[in-house]
C-alpha positions in Angstrom: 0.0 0.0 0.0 1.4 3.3 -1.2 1.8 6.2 1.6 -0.2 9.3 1.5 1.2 12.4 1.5 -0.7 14.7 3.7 -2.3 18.0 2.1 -2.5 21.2 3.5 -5.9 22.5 4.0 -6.1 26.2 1.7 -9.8 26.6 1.4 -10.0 29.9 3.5 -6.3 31.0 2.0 -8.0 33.7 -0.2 -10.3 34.9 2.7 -7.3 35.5 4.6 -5.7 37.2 1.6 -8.1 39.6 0.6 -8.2 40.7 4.5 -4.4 41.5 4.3 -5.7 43.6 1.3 -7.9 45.2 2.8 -6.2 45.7 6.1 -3.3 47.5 3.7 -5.1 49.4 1.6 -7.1 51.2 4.8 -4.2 51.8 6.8 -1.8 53.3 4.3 -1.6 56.9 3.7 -1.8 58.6 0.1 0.3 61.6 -0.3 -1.7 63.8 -2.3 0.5 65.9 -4.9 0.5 69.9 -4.5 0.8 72.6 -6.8 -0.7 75.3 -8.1 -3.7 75.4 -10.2 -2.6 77.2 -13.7 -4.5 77.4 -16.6 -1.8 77.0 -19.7 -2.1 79.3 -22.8 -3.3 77.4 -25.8 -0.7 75.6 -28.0 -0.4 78.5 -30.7 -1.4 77.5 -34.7 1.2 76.8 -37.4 0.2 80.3 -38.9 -0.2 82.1 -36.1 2.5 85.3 -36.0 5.1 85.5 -33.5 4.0 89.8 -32.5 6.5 91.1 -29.5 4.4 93.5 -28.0 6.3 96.6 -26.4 5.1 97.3 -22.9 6.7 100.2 -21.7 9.0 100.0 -18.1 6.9 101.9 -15.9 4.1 99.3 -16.8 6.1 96.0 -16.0 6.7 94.6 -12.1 9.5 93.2 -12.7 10.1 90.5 -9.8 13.0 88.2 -9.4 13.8 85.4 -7.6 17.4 84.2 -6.8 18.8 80.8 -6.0 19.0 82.3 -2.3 15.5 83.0 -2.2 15.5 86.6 -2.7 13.3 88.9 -4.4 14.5 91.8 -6.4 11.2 93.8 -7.4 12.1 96.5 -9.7 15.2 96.9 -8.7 14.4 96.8 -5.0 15.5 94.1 -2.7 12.0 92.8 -0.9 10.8 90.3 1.7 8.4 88.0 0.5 6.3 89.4 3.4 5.9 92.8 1.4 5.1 91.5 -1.9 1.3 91.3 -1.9 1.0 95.4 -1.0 3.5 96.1 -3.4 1.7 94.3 -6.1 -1.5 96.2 -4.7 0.4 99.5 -4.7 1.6 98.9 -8.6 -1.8 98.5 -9.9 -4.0 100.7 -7.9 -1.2 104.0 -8.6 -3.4 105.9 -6.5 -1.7 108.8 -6.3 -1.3 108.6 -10.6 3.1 108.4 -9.4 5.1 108.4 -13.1 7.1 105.4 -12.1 3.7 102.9 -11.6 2.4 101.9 -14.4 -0.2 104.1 -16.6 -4.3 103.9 -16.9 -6.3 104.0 -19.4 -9.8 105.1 -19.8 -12.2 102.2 -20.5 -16.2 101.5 -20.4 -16.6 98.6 -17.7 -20.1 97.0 -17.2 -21.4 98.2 -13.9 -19.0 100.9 -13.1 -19.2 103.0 -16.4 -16.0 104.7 -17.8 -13.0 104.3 -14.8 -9.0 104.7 -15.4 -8.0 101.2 -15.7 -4.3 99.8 -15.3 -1.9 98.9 -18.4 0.2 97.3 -15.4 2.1 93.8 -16.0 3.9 91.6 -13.7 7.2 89.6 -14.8 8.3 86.8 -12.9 11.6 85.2 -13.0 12.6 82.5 -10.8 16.3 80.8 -10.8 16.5 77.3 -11.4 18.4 77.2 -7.8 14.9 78.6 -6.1 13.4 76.6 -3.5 9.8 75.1 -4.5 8.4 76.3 -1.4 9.8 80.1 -2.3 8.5 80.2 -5.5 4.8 78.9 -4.1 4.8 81.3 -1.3 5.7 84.0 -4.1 2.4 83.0 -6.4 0.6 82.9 -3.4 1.3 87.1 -2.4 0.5 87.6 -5.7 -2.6 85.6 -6.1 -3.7 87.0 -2.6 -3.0 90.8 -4.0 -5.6 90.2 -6.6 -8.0 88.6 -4.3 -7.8 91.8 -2.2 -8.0 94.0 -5.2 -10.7 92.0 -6.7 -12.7 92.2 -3.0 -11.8 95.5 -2.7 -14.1 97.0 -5.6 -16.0 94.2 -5.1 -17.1 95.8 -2.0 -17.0 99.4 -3.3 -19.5 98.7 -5.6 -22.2 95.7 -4.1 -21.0 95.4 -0.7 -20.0 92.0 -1.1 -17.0 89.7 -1.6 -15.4 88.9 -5.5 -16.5 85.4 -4.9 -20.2 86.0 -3.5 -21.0 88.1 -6.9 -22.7 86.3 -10.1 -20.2 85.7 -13.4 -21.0 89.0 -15.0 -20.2 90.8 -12.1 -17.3 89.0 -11.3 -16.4 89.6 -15.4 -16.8 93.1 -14.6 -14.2 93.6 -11.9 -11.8 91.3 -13.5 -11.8 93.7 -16.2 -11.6 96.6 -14.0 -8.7 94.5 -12.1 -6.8 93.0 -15.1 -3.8 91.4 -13.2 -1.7 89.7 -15.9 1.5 88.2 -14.6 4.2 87.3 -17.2 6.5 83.9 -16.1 9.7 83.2 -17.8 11.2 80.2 -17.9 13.9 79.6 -15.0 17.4 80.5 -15.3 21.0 80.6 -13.4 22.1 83.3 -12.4 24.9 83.4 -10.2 26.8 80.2 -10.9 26.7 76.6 -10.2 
């Protein structure tokens, strides 16, 4: 009589897998990846003319960023911490000062004819700048526009940019036209 080799009983071996599954999959954590939310210009059309437009000085913000982390804003060395009322400053001119940038009379829906601003900002960033540098720079900026935006949102309705319906808020982004300019990084300064 031949021997029997004994078997190993495996009928609950995929119950007991697919609890190790589960048990894995609820107790590990996802990173979730950050950024910033940009909407990219369109890919430009095999005809389409390569225009430089001229913008003159006193329009343009220039900021820079250096591989230390420092801004230069128009020539003028700045904490991060004074950006966002420097932006403010730039656009707003209130005081119509010949080095912020000009304004030009246009017809906005709901306020009529108003001096708006020609005023650009230009962004540069080394290749040596620290990620969380360059967000906390987007972010002064982006927060500058918030406050502008809420600012005559306020003036006009009583009420916050982002409480208004789309025509309104259409209205005061025209009335507000913050345009920032981003180069592509560089070194500068070695290494």
């Amino acid at each position: 009589m031949a021997r029997k080799t004994p078997e190993i009983n495996s009928s609950s071996m995929a119950d007991i897998a697919f609890l190790l599954l589960i048990f894995f999959l609820v107790t590990t954590t996802m990173d979730v990846d950050t950024g910033i939310y940009k909407k990219l210009p369109p890919i430009p059309e095999s005809d389409q003319q390569n225009d430089d437009v001229k913008v003159k000085e006193r329009n343009v913000l220039s900021i820079l960023v250096n591989r230390n982390n420092e801004l230069l804003v128009n020539g003028e060395v700045l904490n991060i911490s004074q950006l966002r009322d420097k932006t403010k400053e730039f656009f707003l001119n209130p005081s119509n000062s010949a080095n912020l940038p000009e304004k030009a009379l246009k017809s906005v829906p709901y306020f009529g004819d108003v001096m708006v601003s020609k005023g650009l900002i230009s962004l540069q960033n080394d290749r040596g700048t620290q990620y969380a540098t360059y967000i906390r720079v987007q972010d002064e900026l982006a927060a500058a526009s918030r406050e502008l935006k809420d600012e005559k949102s306020m003036q006009k309705w009583g009420k916050n940019y982002d409480q208004l319906n789309e025509d309104e808020q259409a209205a005061v982004r025209k009335y507000i036209p913050v345009q920032i300019s981003e180069a592509e990084p560089r070194n500068t300064g070695g290494k």
